[in-house]
C-alpha positions as CSV (number, residue, x, y, z in Angstrom):
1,X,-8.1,16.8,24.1
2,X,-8.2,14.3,21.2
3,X,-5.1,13.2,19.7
4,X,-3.1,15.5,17.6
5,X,-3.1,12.7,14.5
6,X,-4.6,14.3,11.6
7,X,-7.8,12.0,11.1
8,X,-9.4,13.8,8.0
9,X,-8.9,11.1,6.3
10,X,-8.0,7.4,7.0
11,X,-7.7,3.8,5.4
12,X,-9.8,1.3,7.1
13,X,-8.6,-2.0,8.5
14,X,-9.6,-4.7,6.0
15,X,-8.5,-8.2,7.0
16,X,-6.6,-10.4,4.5
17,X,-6.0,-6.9,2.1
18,X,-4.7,-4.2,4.7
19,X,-1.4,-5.8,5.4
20,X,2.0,-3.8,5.1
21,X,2.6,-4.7,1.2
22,X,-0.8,-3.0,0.5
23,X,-0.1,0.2,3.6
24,X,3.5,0.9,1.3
25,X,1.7,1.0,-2.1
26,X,-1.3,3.2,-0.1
27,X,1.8,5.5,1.5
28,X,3.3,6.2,-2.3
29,X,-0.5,8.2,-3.3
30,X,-0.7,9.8,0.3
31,X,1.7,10.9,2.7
32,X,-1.8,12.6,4.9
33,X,-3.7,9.7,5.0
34,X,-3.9,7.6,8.4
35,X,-3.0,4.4,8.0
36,X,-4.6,1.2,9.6
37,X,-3.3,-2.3,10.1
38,X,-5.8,-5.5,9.7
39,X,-7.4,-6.8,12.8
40,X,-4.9,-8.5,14.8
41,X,-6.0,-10.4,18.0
42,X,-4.1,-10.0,21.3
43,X,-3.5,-14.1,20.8
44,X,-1.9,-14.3,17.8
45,X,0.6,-11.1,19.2
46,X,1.2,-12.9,22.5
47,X,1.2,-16.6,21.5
48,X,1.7,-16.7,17.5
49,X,4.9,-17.4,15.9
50,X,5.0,-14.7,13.5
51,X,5.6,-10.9,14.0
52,X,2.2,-9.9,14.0
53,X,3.5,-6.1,14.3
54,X,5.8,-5.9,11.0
55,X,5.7,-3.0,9.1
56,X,7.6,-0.9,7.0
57,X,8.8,2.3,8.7
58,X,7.6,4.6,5.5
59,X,3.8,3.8,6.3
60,X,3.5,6.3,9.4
61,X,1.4,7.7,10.7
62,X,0.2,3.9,11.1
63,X,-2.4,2.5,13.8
64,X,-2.8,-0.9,14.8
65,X,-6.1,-2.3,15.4
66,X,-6.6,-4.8,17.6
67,X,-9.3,-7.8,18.7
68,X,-9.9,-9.2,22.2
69,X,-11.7,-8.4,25.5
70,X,-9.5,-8.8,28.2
71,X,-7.8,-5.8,29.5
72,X,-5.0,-7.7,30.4
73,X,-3.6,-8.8,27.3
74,X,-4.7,-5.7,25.3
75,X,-2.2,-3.6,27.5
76,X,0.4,-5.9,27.1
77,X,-0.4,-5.7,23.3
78,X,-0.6,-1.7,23.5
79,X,2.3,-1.6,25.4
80,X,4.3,-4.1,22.7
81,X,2.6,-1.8,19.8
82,X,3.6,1.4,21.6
83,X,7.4,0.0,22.2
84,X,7.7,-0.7,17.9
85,X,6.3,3.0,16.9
86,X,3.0,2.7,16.0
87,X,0.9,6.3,16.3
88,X,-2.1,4.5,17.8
89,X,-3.9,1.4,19.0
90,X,-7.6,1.1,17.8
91,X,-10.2,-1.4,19.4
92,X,-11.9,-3.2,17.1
93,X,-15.6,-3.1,18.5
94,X,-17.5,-3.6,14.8
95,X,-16.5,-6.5,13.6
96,X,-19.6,-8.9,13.1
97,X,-18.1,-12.5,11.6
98,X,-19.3,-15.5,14.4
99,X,-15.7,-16.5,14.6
100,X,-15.0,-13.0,15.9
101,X,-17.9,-13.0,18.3
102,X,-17.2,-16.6,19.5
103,X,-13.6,-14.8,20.5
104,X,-15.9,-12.1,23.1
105,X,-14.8,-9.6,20.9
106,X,-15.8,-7.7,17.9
107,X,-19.2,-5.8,17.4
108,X,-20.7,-8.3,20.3
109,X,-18.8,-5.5,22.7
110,X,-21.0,-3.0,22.2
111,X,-23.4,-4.9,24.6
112,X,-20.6,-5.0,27.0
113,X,-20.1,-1.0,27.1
114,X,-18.0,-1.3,30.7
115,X,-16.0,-4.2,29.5
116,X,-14.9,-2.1,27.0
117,X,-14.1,1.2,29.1
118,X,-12.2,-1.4,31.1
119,X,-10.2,-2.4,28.2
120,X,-9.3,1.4,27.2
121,X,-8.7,2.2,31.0
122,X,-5.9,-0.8,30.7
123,X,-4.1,0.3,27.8
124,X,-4.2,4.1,28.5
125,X,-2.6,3.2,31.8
126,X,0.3,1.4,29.7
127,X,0.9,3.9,26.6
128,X,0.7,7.6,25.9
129,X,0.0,6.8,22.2
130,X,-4.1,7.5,21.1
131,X,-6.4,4.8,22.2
132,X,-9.2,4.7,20.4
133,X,-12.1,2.8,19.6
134,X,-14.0,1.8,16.1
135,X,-17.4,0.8,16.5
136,X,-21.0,0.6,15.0
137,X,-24.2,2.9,15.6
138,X,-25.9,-0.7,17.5
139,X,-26.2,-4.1,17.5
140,X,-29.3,-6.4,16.3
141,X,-32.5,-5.0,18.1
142,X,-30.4,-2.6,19.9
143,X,-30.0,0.2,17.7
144,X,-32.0,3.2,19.4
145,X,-30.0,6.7,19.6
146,X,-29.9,6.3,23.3
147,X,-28.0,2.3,23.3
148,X,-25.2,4.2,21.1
149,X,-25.4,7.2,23.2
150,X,-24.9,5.2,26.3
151,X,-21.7,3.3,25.1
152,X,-20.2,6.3,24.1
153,X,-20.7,7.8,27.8
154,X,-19.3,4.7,29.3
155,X,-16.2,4.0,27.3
156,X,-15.6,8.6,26.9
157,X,-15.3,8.2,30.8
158,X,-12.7,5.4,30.3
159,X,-10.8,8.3,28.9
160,X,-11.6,7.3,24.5
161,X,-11.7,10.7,23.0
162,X,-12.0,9.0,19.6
163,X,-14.2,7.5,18.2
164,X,-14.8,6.0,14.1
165,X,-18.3,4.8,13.9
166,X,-19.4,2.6,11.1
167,X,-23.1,3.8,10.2
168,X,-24.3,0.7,10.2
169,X,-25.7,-1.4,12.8
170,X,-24.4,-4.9,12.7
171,X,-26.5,-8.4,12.8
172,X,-24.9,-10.6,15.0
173,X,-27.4,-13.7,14.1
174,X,-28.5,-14.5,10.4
175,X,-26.0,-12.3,8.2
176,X,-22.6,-12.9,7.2
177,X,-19.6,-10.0,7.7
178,X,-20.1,-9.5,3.5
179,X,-24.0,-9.0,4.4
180,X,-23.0,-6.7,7.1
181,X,-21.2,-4.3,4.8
182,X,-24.2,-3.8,2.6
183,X,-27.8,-4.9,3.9
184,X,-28.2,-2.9,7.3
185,X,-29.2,0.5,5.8
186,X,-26.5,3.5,6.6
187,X,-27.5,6.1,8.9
188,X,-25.1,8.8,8.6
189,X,-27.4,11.3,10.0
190,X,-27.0,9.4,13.0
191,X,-23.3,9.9,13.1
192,X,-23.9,13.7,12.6
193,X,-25.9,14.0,15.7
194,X,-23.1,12.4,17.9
195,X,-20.9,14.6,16.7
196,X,-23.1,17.8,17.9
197,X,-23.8,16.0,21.2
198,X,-20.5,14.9,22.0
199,X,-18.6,18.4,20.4
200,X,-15.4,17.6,22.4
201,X,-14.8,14.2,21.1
202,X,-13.2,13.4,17.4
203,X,-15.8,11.0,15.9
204,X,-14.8,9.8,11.9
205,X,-17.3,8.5,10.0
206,X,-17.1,5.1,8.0
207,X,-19.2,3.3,5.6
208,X,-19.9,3.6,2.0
209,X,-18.2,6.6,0.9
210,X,-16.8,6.5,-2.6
211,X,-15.4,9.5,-3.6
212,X,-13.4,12.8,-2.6
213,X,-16.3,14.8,-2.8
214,X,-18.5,12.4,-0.1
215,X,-15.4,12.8,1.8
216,X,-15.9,16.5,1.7
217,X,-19.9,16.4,2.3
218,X,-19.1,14.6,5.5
219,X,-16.1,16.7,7.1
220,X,-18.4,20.1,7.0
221,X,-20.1,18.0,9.7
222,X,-17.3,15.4,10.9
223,X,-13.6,15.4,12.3
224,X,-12.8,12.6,9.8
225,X,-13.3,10.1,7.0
226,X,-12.3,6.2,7.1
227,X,-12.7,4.6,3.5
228,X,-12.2,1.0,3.4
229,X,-13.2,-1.0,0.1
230,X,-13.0,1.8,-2.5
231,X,-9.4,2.7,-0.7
232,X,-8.5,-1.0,-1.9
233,X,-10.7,-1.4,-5.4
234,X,-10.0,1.8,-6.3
235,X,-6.5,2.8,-4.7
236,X,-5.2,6.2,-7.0
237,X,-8.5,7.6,-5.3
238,X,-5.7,8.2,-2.5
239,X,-3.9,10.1,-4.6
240,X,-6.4,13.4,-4.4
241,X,-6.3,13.6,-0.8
242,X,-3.4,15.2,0.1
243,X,-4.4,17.6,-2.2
244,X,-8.2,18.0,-1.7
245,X,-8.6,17.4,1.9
246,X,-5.4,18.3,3.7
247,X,-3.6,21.3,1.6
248,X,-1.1,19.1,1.1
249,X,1.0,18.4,-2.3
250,X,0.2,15.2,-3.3
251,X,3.3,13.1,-3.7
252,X,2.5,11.5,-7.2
253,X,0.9,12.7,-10.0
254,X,0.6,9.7,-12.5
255,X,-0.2,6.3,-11.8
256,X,2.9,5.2,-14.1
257,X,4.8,7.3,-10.9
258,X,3.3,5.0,-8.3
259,X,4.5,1.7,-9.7
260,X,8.1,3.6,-11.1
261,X,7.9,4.3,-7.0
262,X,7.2,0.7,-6.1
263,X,9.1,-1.4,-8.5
264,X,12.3,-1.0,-6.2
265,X,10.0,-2.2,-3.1
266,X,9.0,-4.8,-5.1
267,X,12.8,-6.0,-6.1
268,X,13.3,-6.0,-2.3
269,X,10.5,-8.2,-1.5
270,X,11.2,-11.0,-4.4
271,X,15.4,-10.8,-2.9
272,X,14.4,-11.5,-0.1
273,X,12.7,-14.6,-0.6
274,X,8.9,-13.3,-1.4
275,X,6.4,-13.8,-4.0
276,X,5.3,-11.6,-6.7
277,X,1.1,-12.0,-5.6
278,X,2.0,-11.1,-2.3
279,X,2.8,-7.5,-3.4
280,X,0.8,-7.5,-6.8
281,X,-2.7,-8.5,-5.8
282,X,-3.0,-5.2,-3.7
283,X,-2.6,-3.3,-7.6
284,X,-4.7,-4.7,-9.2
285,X,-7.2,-2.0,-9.2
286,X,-4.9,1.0,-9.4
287,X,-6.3,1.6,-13.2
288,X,-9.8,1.1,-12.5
289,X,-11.5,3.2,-14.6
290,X,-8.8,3.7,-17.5
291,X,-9.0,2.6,-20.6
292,X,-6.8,-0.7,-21.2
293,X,-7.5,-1.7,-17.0
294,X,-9.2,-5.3,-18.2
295,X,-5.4,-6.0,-20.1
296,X,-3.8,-4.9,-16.7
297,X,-5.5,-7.0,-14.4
298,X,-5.7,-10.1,-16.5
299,X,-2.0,-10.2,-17.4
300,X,-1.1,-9.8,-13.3
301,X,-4.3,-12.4,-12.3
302,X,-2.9,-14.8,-14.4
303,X,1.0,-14.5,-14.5
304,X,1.6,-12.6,-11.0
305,X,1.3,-16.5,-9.1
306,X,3.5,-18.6,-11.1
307,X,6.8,-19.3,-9.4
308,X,9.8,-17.1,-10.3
309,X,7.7,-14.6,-11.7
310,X,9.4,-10.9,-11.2
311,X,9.3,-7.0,-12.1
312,X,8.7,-8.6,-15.8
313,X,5.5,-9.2,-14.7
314,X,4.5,-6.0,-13.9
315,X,6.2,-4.2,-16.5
316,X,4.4,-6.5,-19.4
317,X,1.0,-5.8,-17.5
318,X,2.0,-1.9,-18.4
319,X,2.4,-3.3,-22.3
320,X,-0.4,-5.4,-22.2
321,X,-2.9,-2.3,-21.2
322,X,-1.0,0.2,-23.7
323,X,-1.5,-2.7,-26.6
324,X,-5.3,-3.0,-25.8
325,X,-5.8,0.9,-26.4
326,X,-4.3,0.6,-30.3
């Protein structure tokens, strides 16, 4: 049976803006929505210095994605991930970037269907967290019905009951990863007919969706939702899922109650030796949309960096926007 995590809707990994300062300020709109980590490769857990799996204990339920091909070292990773509390491990087998596929891993697996069962296989023998796998429709020339069809089989009988599939193919040769998020057309029609074939797996769909109301167009057919750059450009969209989605109360009702909420976080962050930009870049865009926004973002772009800078910052950002309005 897939995994009891509530997948309606979910936050997709985003490297170098999905990091545990961002997954806090996302947790303070949404208690429902699943949270992911950025890519992290099995050899910067293993061999790095840092603590590649730091997080803040409010951002469950909380996935970690991973990168790599050997089996090997992605159990010992699940198996590290597991041991901290994280509610899943995710395979990343979509990203596109040449560095990525120089590392045999990334969207390049998709051609490798029974490398990748193998890789499930080893981590579902070491945790009894949800492994799962994110992934595209296909790859380059290989982007018939029956290639995606094919790795699903494969990697299902691995034991992967869940599956988020970007609608997009990716182009391994000629594109960049920002060219892969927008030139290969989406085919979510595609999506909806794995979902009918394969009605006892949970398959999420990801890839251009902008709004609530997409969200809903796409779970009358789907088990989930994963949003990625609008969750991050856009953020108080986060605040109508609990709501809209999952029958939930959404926690906050104002965006003035999200940074009230965060400000103490904040304080935290800067005592303990941090930097303001490390926290404020990830709000930049919480008042896209509102009147006063350009005031916001142009007092944190250009004060947020400078040494020292504090909660001051933030709170003449506030002044700044409510000036602009007069």
């Amino acid at each position: 049976m897939p995994s009891p995590l509530n997948r309606t809707f979910s936050v997709a990994p985003m490297l170098d803006w999905t990091d545990r300062h961002y997954r806090y300020f996302a947790r303070l709109m949404s208690t429902q929505a699943l949270l992911y980590t950025e890519m992290v490769t099995t050899g910067a857990i293993l061999h790095g210095k840092g603590d590649y799996l730091e997080y803040n204990e409010e951002e469950h339920p909380l996935a970690l994605q991973l990168g790599g091909s050997n089996p090997d070292d992605l159990a010992a990773c699940a198996r590290l991930a597991e041991a901290r509390g994280y509610d899943e491990v995710n395979l990343n087998v979509g990203c596109p970037s040449d560095r990525v596929q120089n590392g045999r891993f990334g969207a390049c697996l998709m051609a490798e269907p029974k490398l990748v069962a193998e890789c499930v296989d080893a981590m579902r023998q070491q945790v009894s967290i949800p492994v799962t796998v994110k992934t595209r429709i296909g790859i380059d020339e290989q982007d018939s019905y029956d290639f995606l069809t094919d790795f699903i089989d494969i990697v299902a009988a691995a034991g992967c009951d869940t599956f988020i599939i970007h609608a997009r193919k990716a182009w391994l040769q000629g594109l960049s990863p920002k060219e892969n998020r927008e030139i290969p057309p989406l085919d979510y029609d595609r999506v909806y007919q794995l979902k009918q074939d394969y009605p006892q797996l949970s398959i999420s769909i990801n890839g251009g969706v902008t709004s609530i109301d997409a969200a809903k167009t796409h779970l009358e057919r789907l088990d989930g939702v994963m949003v990625g750059r609008e969750a991050y450009q856009n953020p108080f969209i986060l605040a109508e899922v609990d709501s809209a989605l999952c029958g939930k109360t959404s926690p906050v009702h104002s965006r003035e109650e999200v940074i009230g909420k965060l400000l103490p976080y904040i304080g935290k962050h800067l005592e303990q030796g941090g930097r303001l930009n490390h926290i404020s870049r990830h709000i930049i865009g919480l008042y896209q949309g509102i009147p006063g926004s350009r005031a916001w973002r142009r007092h944190l772009s250009e004060n947020a960096h400078k040494p020292g800078a504090g909660i001051e910052v933030i709170e003449n950002a506030l002044k700044a926007m409510a000036e602009s309005r007069l």
